[in-house]
Structures are given as structure tokens and as C-alpha cells.
C-alpha positions as CSV (number, residue, x, y, z in Angstrom):
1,X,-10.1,1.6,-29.5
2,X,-8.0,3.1,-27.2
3,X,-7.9,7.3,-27.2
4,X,-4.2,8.6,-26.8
5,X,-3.5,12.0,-27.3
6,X,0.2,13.6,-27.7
7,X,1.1,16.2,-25.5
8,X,4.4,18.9,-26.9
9,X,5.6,21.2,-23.8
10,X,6.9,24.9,-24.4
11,X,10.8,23.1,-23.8
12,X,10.1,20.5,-26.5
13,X,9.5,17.7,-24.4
14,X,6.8,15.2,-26.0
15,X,3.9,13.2,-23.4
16,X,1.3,10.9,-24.2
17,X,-1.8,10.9,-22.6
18,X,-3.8,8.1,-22.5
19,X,-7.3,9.9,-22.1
20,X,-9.1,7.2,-20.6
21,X,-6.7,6.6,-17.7
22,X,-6.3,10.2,-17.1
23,X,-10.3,10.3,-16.7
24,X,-10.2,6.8,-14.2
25,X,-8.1,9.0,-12.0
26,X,-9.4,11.7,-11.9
27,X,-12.5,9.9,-10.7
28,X,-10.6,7.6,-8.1
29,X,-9.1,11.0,-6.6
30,X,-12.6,12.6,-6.6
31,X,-13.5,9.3,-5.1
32,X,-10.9,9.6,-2.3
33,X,-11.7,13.2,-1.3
34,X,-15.1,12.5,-1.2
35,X,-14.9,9.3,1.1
36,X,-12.3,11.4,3.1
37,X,-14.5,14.1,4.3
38,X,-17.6,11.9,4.9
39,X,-15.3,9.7,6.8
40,X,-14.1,12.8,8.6
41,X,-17.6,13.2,9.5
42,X,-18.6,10.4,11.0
43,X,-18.5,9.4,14.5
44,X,-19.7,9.3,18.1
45,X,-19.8,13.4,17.2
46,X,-21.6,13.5,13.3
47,X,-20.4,16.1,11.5
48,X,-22.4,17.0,7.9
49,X,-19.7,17.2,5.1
50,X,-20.5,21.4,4.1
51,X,-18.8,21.9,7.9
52,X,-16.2,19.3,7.9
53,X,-15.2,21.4,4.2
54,X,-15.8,24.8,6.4
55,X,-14.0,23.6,8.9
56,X,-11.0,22.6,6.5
57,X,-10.8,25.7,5.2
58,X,-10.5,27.5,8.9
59,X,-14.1,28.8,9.0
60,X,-15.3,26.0,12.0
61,X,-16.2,26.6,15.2
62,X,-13.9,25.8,18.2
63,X,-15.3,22.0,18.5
64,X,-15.4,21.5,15.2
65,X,-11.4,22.5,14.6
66,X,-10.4,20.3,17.6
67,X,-12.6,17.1,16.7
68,X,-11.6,17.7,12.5
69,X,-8.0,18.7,12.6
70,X,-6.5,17.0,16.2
71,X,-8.8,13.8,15.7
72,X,-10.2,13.0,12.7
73,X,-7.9,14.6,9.7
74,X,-4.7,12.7,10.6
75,X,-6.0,9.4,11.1
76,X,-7.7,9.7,7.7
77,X,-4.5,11.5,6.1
78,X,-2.6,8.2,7.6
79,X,-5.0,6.1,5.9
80,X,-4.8,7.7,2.5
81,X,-0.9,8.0,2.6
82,X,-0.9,4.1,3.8
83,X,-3.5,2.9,1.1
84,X,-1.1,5.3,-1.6
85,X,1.9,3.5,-0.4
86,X,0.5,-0.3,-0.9
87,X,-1.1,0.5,-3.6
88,X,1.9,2.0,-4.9
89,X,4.2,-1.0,-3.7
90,X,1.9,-3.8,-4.8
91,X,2.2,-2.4,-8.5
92,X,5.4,-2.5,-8.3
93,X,6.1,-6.1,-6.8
94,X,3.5,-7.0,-9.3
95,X,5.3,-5.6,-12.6
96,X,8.4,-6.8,-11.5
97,X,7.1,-10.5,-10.5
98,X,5.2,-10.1,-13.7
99,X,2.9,-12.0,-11.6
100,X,-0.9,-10.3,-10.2
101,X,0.0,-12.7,-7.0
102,X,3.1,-10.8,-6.5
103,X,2.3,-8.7,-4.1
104,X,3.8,-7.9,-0.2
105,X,1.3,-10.2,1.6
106,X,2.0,-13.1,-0.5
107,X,6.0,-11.8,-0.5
108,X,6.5,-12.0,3.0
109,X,7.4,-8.2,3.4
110,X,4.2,-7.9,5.3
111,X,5.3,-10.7,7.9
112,X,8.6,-9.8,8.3
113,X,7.3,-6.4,9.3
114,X,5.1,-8.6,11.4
115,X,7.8,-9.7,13.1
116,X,10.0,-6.3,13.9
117,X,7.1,-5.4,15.4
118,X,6.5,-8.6,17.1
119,X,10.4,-8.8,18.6
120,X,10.0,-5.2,19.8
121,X,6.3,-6.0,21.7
122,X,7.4,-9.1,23.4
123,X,11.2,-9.2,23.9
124,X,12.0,-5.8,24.8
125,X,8.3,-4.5,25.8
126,X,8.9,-1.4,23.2
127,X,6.9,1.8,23.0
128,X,4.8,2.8,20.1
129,X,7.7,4.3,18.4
130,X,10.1,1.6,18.8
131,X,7.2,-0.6,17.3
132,X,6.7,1.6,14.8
133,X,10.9,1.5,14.2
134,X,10.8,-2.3,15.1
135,X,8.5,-2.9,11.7
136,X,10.2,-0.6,9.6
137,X,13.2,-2.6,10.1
138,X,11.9,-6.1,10.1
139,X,10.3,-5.2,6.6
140,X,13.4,-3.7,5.0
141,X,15.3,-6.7,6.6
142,X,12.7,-9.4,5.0
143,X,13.2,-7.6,1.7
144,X,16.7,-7.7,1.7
145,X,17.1,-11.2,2.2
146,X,14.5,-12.0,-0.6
147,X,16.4,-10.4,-3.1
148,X,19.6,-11.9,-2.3
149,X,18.0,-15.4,-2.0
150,X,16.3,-14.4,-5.7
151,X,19.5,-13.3,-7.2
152,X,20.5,-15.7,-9.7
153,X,22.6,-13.7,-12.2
154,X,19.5,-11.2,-12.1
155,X,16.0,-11.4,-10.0
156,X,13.7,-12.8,-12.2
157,X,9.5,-13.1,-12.1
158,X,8.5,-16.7,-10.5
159,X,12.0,-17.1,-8.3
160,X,10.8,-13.7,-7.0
161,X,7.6,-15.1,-6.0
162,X,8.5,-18.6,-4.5
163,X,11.0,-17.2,-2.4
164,X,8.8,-14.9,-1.3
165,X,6.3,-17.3,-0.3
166,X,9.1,-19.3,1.2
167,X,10.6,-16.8,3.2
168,X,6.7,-15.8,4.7
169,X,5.9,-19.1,5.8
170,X,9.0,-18.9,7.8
171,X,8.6,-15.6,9.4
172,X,4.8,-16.5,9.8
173,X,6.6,-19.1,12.2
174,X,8.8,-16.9,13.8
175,X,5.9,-14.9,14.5
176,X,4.2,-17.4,16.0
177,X,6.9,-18.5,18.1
178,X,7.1,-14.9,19.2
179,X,3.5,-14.9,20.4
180,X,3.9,-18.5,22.4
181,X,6.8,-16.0,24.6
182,X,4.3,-13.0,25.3
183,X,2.2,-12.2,28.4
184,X,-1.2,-11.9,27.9
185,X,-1.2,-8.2,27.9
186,X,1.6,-8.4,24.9
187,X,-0.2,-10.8,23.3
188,X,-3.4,-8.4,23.3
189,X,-1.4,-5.6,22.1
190,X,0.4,-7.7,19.8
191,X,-3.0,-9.3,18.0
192,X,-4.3,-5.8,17.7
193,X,-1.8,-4.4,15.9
194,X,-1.4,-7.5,13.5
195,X,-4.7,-6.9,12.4
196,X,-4.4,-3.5,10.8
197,X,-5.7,-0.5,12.3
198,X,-5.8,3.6,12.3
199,X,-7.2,4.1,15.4
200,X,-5.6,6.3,17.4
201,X,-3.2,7.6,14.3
202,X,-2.3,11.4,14.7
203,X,0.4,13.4,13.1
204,X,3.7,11.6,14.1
205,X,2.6,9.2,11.9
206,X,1.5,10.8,9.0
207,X,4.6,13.4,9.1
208,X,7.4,10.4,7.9
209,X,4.7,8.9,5.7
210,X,4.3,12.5,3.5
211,X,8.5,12.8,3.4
212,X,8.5,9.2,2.4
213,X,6.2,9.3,-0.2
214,X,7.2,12.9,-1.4
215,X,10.4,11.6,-2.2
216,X,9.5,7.8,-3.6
217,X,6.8,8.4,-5.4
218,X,8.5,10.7,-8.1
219,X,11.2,8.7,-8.1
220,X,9.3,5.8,-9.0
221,X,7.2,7.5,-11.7
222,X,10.2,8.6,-13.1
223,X,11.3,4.9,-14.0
224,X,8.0,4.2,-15.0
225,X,9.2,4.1,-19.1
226,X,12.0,1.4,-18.2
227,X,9.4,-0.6,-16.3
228,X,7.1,-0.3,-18.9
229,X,10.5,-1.6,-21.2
230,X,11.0,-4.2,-19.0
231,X,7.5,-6.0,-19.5
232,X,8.9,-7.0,-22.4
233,X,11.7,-8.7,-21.2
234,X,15.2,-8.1,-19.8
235,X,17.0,-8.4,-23.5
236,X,14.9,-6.6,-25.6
237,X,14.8,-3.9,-22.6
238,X,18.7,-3.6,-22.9
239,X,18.2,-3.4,-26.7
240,X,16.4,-0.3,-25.8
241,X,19.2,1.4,-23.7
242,X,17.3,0.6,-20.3
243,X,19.4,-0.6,-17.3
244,X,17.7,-3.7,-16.2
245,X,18.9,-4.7,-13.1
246,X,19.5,-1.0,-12.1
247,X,16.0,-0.3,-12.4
248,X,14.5,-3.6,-11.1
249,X,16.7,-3.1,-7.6
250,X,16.0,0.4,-7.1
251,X,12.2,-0.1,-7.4
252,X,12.5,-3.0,-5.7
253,X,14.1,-1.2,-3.0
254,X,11.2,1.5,-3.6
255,X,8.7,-0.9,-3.3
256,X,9.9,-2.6,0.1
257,X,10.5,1.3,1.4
258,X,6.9,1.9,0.5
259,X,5.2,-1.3,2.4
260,X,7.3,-1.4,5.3
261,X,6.3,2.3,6.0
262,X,2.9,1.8,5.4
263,X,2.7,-1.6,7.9
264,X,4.8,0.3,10.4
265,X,2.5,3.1,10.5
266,X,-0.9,1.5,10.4
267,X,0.0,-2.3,10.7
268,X,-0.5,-5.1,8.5
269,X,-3.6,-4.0,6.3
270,X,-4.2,-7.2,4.0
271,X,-4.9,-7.5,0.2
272,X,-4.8,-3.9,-0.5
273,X,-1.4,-4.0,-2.2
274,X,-2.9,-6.7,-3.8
275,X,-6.2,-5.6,-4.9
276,X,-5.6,-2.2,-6.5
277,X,-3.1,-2.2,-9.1
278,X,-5.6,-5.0,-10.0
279,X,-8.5,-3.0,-10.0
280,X,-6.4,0.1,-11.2
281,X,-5.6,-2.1,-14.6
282,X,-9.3,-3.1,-15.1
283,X,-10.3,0.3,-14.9
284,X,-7.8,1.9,-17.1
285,X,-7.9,-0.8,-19.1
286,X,-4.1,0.1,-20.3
287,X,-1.2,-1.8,-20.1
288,X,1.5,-1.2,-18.5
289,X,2.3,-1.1,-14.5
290,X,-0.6,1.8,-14.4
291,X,1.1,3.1,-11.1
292,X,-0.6,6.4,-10.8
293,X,-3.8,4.9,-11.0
294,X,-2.9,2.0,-8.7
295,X,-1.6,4.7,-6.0
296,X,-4.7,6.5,-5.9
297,X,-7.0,3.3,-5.9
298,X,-4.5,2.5,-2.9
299,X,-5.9,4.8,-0.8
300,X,-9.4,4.9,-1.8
301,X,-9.3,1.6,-1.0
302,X,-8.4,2.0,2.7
303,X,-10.3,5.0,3.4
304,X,-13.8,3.6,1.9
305,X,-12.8,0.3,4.4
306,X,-11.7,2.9,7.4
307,X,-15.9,4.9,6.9
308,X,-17.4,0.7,6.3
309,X,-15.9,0.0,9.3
310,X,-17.1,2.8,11.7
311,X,-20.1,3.3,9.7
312,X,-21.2,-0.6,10.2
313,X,-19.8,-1.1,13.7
314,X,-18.9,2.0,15.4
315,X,-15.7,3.9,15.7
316,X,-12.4,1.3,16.6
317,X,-15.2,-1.6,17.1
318,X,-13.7,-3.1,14.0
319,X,-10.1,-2.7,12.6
320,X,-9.5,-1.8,9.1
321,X,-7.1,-4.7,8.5
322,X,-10.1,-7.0,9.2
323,X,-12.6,-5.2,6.2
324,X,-9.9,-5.2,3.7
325,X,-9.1,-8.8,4.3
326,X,-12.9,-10.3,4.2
327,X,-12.9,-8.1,0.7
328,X,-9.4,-9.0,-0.2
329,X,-10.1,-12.5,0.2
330,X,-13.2,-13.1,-2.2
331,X,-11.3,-10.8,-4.5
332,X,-8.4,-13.1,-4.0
333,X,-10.7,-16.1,-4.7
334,X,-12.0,-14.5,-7.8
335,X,-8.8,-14.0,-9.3
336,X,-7.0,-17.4,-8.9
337,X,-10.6,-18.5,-11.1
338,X,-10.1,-16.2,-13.5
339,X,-6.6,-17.2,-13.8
340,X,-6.7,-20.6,-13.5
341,X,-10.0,-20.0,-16.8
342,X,-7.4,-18.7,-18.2
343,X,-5.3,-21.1,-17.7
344,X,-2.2,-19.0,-16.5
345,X,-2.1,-21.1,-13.1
């Protein structure tokens, strides 16, 4: 049996609070710091965690402040705000879709951030912020044209998701084509990137990734009731005064924000928007989108793969993009099994 508990503010406002879920995440968040500083820690220069705390709190030494706050805090504060953001998105794509394949790698937003990138590396031999702008666009661009292709007097689950797939075997093209026109220099640069990575992260990246997701992620919690409603389906949704399509195209257009941000900022880290609202659900074990709990699992996610990384192979010996996908992918495996037990595929 599930423990819910109601919660009746001063202004009359009435909450519940599903106890079990609220415990899950507080434990993922614990989870998160906790992987944060030790990743902070670890490097060609160890730190132990009591200084890398010390030194967060202004009471490190000269070295320590430089290698912590210049170095090592904003790649990790990249990670957890990218691995937030996918985690985020892929919960939403998912309870939309109504579909646990519907996330942005399978969608194609991934890809067509791929290629923004891509056009800016090899056509126009971009810098690191016209990449950065180059993906941002390509994603928001992809997105756009899936919902329009999906619009059939609404968007609805499954048209979402074979368009998507459609739509990423085509930009997976592109991108290929792209690559056939670069130098090998480009093509270096160009391979690195479409792996996934934080090296070399500081704080103009993780500066637009707060704003973003200081002004998204309310947003999308706030609609979390109607997408809740809308499990249920579109009519009995509008029975219950919520404004389907409204709602569906404004976390839609949330949930492409949120991805293209997070691949423009880090590159195309695979499977997490895929794995943790799944994760997230079997943790909580409540249904529902579970956003909260996929957000914070988001970033856990990444920053635990960011320390397995540099802990196994040494700092930026081994992208992050390439840990999440070799755990993505059995998870991946698992999951069409189960679902195919289940007979739901």
C-alpha cells in the first residue's frame, strides 16, 4: 500500500504528498551531492571530500580555490544541470508519447542538434560559441518540424514516436553527409563532440543552463496535474477542464528547450533522457510522469558517469557520452525484453 499524506497550507491551499517518492528524492539528491564533491575531488590533483566541502564554503587554501571553483565546480555544475535537463525532457517526451521509448535519442532531437552543430564545424569552421548556438538551433529546428509532421488534428502518442524515428534517420544522414565534407581536423573535432563530453566545461556554459532551467523547470511542474490528466486520455482530460493541446505543445516546446540546451552545452550524452524517468518510476514506484524525481535521477545519472569515467580511465581519457551509452544500451536491451514479456511491443 501506497503512503500519501495530505498537506493544508496557512492560505488554504491543499498538497498531497506521496511519502515514498518524497523519500526516493531525497536520497537521489543526497546521491548527487555526494557524487559531486567526490567527483570534484578526483583528478591528476586528489582532493579528500572534508577540503573540497572546506573549500566550498571559502575556508581552502589558494590551490585548492583555483583547482575547486575555476576547474572542477563548473564542469560538474554543467553536468548536473545537463543530466537535470534530459532527465527532465525525456519525462516529458515519454508522458506525452505515452511510450518509455519516447525519448530525445530515439526522437531525433538529439541528431538534429547533431547536425547544427555539425553545419557550424564544417561549413562555416565556427567557434565554440557558434557550435554551441549552431546545436541549440538545429534541436529547436528538428523539434519543430516533428510536431508539425505529427499534427493530425492534435499530436498524439505513436505518430509522435514514428515520426520521430523518421525524422532521425534522416538527420543521422545529413550528418553523415556532413562528415564526408570535413577536413580531418573538423572531422576530429566534429567526432569528439558527437560523443558527449564536459571536459573543458567552465561557467559560460553553465550560466544559460541555470537561467534556462530556472525558468522551465517551474513551469513545467506547474502543468504537472494536467499531464498527470492527460494519461488518461485527451477526452476525459477535457472533461476535467484541462486544455489538452495547450498543455501538450507547451511542454513539448519545454521539453525540446530542455534537450537542445543540454546537447548544446555538453553534446549528445546518450540514453540518459532515456534511462531516468525510467529508473525514477521504478523507484517511486508512483504513477504519473514522476518529473521531480526523473530531474534529479537526470543528473545523478551523468555526474556518477562523469567520476566512472575519470576514476576508470583518467581525466578526459574517456568521454561521458561514451559511459552513458555502454549503460544506456544494456538498459535499452533490458527494457524492449521486459516489454516485449509483457507483450506491449
Amino acid at each position: 500500500m501506497r503512503t500519501n499524506r495530505a498537506i493544508r497550507t496557512p492560505g488554504g491551499l491543499s498538497l498531497r504528498l506521496d511519502v515514498r517518492a518524497t523519500v526516493v528524492v531525497a536520497l537521489i539528491l543526497l546521491a548527487a551531492l555526494t557524487a559531486s564533491v567526490v567527483l570534484i575531488g578526483t583528478g591528476d590533483f586528489p582532493i579528500p571530500a572534508g577540503d573540497v566541502l572546506k573549500t566550498l564554503f571559502g575556508n581552502g587554501n589558494a590551490g585548492q580555490e583555483f583547482i575547486v571553483n575555476e576547474l572542477r565546480l563548473p564542469r560538474v555544475l554543467v553536468g548536473l544541470l545537463v543530466g537535470a535537463s534530459l532527465g527532465l525532457g525525456g519525462a516529458l517526451f515519454q508522458a506525452i508519447s505515452r511510450n518509455p521509448l519516447g525519448s530525445p535519442d530515439v526522437l531525433g532531437l538529439s541528431q538534429g542538434a547533431t547536425a547544427g552543430a555539425l553545419t557550424m564545424i564544417v561549413l562555416f569552421s565556427g567557434s565554440a560559441e557558434q557550435v554551441t548556438t549552431g546545436a541549440l538551433v538545429g534541436g529547436l529546428v528538428t523539434g519543430l518540424g516533428i510536431y508539425l509532421l505529427a499534427w493530425r488534428q492534435g499530436v498524439h502518442g505513436y505518430r509522435l514516436v514514428l515520426v520521430g524515428i523518421g525524422v532521425s534517420a534522416i538527420v543521422t544522414a545529413v550528418n553523415g553527409y556532413l562528415l564526408t565534407r570535413s577536413t580531418l581536423t573538423e572531422a576530429s573535432q566534429a567526432v569528439v563532440w558527437m560523443t558527449g563530453s564536459l571536459s573543458g566545461r567552465d561557467w559560460k556554459q553553465v550560466w544559460p543552463l541555470l537561467w534556462l532551467c530556472a525558468v522551465l523547470v517551474p513551469l513545467v511542474l506547474a502543468n504537472g496535474r494536467g499531464l498527470r490528466m492527460m494519461e488518461m486520455g485527451d477526452d476525459v482530460s477535457n472533461a476535467l477542464g484541462v486544455r489538452v493541446e495547450r498543455v501538450r505543445l507547451l511542454l513539448l516546446v519545454a521539453a525540446v528547450l530542455l534537450t537542445a540546451a543540454a546537447t548544446a552545452a555538453a553534446g549528445p550524452v546518450s540514453f540518459v533522457a532515456l534511462t531516468a524517468p525510467q529508473l525514477a518510476r521504478r523507484l517511486t514506484r508512483s504513477p504519473g510522469p514522476n518529473l521531480l524525481p526523473s530531474l534529479c535521477m537526470g543528473a545523478t545519472l551523468l555526474v556518477t558517469a562523469d567520476w566512472i569515467s575519470q576514476k576508470v580511465f583518467g581525466a578526459d581519457q574517456l568521454p561521458v557520452g561514451v559511459v552513458t551509452g555502454v549503460l544506456g544500451g544494456v538498459y535499452l536491451l533490458w527494457l524492449l525484453v521486459t516489454e516485449r514479456r509483457a507483450g506491449r511491443i
